[in-house]
C-alpha positions in Angstrom: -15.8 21.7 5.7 -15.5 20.1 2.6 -16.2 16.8 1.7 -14.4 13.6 0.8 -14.0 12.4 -2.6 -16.3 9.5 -3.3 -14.1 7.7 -5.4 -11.6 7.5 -2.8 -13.5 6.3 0.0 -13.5 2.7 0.7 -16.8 0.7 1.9 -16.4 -1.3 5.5 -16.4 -4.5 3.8 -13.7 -3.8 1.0 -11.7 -2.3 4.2 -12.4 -5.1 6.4 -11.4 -7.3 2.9 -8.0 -5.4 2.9 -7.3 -6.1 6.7 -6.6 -9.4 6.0 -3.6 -10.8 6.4 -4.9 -14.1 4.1 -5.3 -13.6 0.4 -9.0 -13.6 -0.7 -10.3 -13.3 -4.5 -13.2 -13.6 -6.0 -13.9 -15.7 -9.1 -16.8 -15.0 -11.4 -18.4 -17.9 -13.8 -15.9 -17.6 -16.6 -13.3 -18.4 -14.3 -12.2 -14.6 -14.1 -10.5 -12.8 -10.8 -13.3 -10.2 -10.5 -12.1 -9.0 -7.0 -9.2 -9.2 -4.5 -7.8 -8.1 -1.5 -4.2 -6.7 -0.7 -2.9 -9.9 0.7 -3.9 -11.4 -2.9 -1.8 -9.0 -4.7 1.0 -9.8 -2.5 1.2 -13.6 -3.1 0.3 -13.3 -6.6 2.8 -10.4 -6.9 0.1 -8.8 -8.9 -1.6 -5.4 -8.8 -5.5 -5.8 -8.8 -6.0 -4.2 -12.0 -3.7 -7.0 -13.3 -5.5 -9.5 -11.9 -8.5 -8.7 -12.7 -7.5 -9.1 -16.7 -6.4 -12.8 -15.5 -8.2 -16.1 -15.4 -7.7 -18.4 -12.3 -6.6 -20.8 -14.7 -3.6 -18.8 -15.3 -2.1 -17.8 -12.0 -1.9 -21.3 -10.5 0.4 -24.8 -11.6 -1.7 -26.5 -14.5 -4.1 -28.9 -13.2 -4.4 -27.6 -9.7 -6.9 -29.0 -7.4 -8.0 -25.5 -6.7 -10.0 -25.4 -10.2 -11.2 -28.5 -9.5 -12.4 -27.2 -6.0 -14.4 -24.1 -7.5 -16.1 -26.0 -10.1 -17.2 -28.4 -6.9 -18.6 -25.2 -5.1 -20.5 -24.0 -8.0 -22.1 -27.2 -8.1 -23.0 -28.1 -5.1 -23.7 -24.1 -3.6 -21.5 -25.2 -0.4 -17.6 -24.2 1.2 -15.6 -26.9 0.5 -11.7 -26.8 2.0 -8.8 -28.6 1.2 -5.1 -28.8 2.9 -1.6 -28.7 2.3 -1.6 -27.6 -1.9 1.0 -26.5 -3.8 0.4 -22.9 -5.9 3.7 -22.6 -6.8 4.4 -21.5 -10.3 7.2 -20.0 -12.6 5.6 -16.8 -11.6 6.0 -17.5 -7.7 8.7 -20.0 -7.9 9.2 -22.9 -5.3 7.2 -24.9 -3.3 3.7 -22.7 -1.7 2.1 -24.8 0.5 -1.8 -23.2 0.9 -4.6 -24.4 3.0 -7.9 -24.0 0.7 -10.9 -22.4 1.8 -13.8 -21.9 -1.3 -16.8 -21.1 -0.8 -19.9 -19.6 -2.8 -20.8 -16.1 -3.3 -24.8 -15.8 -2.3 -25.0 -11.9 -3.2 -23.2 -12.8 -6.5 -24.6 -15.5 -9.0 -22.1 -18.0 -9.1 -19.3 -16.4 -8.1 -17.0 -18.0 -5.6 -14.9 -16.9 -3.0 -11.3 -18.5 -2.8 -9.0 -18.0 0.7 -5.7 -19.0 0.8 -3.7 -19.3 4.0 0.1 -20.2 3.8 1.3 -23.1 5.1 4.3 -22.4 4.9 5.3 -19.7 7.2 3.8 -22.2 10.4 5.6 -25.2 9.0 8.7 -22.9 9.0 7.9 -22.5 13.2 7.5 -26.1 13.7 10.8 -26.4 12.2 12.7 -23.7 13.7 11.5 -24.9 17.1 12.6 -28.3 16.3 16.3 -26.8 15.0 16.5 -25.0 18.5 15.8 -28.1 20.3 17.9 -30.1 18.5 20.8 -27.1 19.2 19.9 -27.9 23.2 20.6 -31.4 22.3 24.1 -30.4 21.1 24.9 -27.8 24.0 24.4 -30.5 26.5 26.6 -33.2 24.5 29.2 -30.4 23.9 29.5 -30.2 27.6 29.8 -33.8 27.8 32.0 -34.3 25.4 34.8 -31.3 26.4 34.7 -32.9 29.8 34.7 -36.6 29.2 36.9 -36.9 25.8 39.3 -33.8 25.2 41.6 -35.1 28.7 42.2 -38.3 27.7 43.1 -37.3 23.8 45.5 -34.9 25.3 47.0 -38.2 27.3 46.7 -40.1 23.6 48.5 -37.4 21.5 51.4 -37.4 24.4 51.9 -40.8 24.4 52.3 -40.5 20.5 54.9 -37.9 20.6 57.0 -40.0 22.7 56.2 -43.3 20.9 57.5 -41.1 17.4 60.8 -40.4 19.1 61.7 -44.2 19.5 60.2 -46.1 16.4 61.0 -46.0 13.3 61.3 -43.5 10.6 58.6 -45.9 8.2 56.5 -46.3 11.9 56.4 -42.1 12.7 54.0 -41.8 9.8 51.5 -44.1 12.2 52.3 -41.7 15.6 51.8 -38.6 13.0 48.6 -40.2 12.1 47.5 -40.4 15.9 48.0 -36.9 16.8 46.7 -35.1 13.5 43.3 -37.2 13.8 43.8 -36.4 17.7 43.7 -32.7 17.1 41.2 -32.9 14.4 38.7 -34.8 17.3 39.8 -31.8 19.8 39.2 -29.2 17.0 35.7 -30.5 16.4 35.0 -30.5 20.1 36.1 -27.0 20.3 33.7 -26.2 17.7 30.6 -27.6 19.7 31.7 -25.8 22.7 30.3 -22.9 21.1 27.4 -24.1 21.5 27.5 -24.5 25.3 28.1 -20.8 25.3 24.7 -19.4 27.8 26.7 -16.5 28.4 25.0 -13.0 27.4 26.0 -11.1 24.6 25.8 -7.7 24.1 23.6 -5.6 22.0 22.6 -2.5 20.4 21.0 -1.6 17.5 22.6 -2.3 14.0 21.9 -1.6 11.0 21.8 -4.5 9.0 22.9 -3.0 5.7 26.3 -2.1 7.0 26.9 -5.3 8.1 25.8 -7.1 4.5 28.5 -4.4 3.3 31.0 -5.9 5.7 30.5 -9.3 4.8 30.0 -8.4 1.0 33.8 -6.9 1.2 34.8 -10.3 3.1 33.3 -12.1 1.0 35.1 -10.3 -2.4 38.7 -10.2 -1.0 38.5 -14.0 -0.9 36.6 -17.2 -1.3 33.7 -15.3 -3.6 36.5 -13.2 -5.7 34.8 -14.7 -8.8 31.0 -14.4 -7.5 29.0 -11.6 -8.9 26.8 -9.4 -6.1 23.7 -8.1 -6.2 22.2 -6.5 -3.1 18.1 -5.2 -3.1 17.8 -3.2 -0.1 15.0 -1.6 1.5 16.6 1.9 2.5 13.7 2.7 5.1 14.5 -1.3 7.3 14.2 0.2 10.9 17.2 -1.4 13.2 17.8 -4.8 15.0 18.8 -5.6 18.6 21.4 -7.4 17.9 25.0 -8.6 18.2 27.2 -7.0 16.1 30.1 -9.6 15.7 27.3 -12.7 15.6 25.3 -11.3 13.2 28.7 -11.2 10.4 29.3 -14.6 11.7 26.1 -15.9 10.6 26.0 -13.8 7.2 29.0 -14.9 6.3 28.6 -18.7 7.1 25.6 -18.2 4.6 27.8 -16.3 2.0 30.4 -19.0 2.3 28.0 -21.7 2.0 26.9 -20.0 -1.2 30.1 -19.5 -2.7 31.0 -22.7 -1.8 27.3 -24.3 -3.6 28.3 -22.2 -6.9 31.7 -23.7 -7.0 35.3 -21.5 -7.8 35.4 -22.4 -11.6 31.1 -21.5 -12.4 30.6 -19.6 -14.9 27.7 -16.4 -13.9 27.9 -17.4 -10.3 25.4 -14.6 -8.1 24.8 -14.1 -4.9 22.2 -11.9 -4.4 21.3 -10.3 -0.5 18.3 -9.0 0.0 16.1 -6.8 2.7 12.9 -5.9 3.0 10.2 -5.1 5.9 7.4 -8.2 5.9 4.3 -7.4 8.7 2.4 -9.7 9.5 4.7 -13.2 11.1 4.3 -13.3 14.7 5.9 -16.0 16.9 5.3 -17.6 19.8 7.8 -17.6 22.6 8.4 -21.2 24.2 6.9 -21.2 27.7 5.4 -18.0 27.1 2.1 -16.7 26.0 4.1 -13.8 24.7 3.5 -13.7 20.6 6.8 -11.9 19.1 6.4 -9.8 15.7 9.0 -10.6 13.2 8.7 -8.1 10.4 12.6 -7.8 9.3 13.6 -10.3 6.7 17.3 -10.6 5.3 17.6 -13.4 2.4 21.0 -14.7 1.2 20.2 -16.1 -2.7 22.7 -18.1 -4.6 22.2 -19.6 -8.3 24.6 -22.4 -7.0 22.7 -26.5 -7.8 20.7 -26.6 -4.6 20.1 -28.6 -1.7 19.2 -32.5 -2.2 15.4 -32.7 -1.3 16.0 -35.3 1.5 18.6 -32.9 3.1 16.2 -29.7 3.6 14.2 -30.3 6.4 17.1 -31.3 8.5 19.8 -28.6 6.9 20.0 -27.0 10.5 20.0 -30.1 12.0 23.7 -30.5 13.8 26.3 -33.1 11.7 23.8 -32.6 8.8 26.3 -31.0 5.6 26.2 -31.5 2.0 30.3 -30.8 1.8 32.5 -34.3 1.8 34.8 -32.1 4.4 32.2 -30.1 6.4 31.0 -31.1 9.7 27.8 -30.4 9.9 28.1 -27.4 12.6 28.2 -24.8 10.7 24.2 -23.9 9.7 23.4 -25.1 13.4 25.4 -22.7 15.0 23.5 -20.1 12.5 20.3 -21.0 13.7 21.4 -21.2 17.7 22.4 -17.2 17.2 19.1 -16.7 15.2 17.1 -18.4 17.7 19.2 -16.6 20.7 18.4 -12.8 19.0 14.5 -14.1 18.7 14.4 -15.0 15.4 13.7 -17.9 12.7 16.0 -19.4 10.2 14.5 -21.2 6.8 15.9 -22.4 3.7 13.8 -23.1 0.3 16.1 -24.6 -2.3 15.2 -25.6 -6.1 17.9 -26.0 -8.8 19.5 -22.1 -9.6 17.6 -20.9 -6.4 18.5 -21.8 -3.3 17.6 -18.9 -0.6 18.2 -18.6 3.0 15.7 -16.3 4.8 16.1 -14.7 8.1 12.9 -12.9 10.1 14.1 -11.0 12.9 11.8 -8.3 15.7 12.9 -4.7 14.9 14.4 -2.5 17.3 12.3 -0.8 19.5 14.0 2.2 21.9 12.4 0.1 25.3 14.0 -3.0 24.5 17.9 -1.4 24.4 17.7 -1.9 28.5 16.2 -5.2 28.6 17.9 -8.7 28.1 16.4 -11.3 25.8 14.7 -12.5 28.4 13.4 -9.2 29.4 15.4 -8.6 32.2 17.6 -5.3 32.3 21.2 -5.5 30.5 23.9 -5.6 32.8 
């Protein structure tokens, strides 16, 4: 039987290091990354060998409170922690929330051990639940409103058409006025409707690059003719449960929303759509002690002028919109048929990077006969 190759093996502790899912490095006196784990690399987007020719100084935002934080430990030989701090540099662009967890080294002479865990993704689950309650909000108004306002605006608009054929021609401008807003009300009201929809829908397992590819071709046949693609796909992205027709409805909301952010006339407008296969986010379903794996993530990325500040958290909000003619239905109808296949909507905006990401569960062969709810599919 022959034996292992030393140099390959891996100690417990460096395995139990790499198991992780929290980025962990280790920082010797001269401010140097002497050692860290795979979910470092990941965040950093840097191989280990790399990081270990880098000073902490140089992979987080000048003046960050994390120096200040291992300095603190080396004095005083105990774990401090602090919340809610932002590592995001031009390396790792855009806001990165971390919670901060340093603490000294005893088997190594003033080294210290740094942990960060990311804010970010459980802020983006607060939200998401706070979208799809918001979306309930608009299913029960929708029902409220086709009831209690559609009949009477079909009594208004009548009335209008007959008042038009007895006034005058400089008065049919006011009775055209009454219907066309009448329609636009009954238009809007349609919309909402949507929402209302509890009906199932069916599913089967897509593939998530062919429907990019649709909505790419949509896309270049009309509103993004001038809009340059690029696509980084991840050949090997096992399939979603999923509804086929939804799913190109949601990608191309986003692709439109894009386009319309970059603007007909901008010069070296891109849209770039991305895949790729991220372990590791689980969420919880509401009601449920059920924890739901969401390791596909689709990203739509435009270089358009970004969403105001004030507008972001609320951007799936209903009757929240940026356009002076858009009514606000559009991204929370997105995130209602997110939410209704199991997954989570976000959006992280900065000036030439605005990016919405989708996590999604993968298929599994068990769940093709079950409903969403986990009953069987009728």
């Amino acid at each position: 039987m022959s034996t292992a190759d030393p140099l390959l093996m891996v100690s417990p502790a460096e395995a139990v290091l790499n198991a992780l899912p929290h980025p962990v490095i280790v920082v010797a006196p001269d401010g140097k990354v002497v050692d860290a784990n795979g979910a470092a690399e990941a965040f950093f987007e840097v191989s280990l060998p790399l990081l270990r020719r880098q000073a902490l100084r140089d992979l987080v935002p000048f003046g960050s409170p994390l120096l200040t934080l291992v300095e603190q430990v080396r004095s005083r030989g105990a774990a401090v922690n602090e919340y809610k701090v932002d590592l995001g540099t031009p390396r790792n662009p855009g806001e990165r929330l971390v919670d901060l967890h340093v603490a000294p080294l005893p088997e190594e002479l003033d080294c210290v051990v740094v942990m960060l865990q990311e804010r970010t993704i459980a802020d983006k689950m607060d939200r998401q639940l706070t979208h799809r309650g918001a979306a309930r909000s608009v299913i029960a108004l929708a029902a409220m409103l086709a009831h209690e306002i559609k009949n009477p605006l079909s009594g208004i608009r009548g009335a209008a058409q007959l008042l038009e054929q007895s006034v005058e021609d400089d008065d049919r401008t006011l009775t055209r006025l009454i219907c066309d807003e009448a329609d636009r009300i009954v238009k809007l009201v349609d919309r909402m409707e949507v929402f209302g929809d509890e009906r199932p829908v069916e599913r089967e397992p897509i593939n998530i690059h062919v429907v990019l590819d649709h909505v790419k071709r949509l896309a270049q046949s009309g509103f993004a003719r001038n809009i340059k693609f690029v696509e980084d796909y991840d050949p090997s992205l096992p399939p979603v449960l999923a509804n086929r027709d939804q799913l190109i409805q949601v990608f191309l909301n986003l692709v439109k929303n894009a386009a319309e952010s970059i603007g007909e006339n901008a010069a070296g407008g891109e849209i770039a759509l991305t895949t790729a296969f991220r372990p590791g986010v689980r969420l919880s379903l509401p009601g449920t002690k059920t924890r739901v794996s969401l390791p596909l993530e689709f990203c739509v990325r435009d270089n358009g002028p970004g969403v105001p500040d004030e507008l972001l958290p609320h951007l799936f909000d209903p009757f929240v919109t940026t356009k002076p003619t858009g009514s606000g239905l559009g991204l929370a109808l997105v995130a209602k048929i997110i939410g209704d296949h199991g997954g989570i909507i976000e959006c992280e905006s900065q000036s030439r990077r605005t990016t919405f990401r989708i996590l999604m569960p993968k298929y599994t062969p068990t769940e093709e006969a079950a409903g969403p709810d986990g009953g069987r599919k009728t």
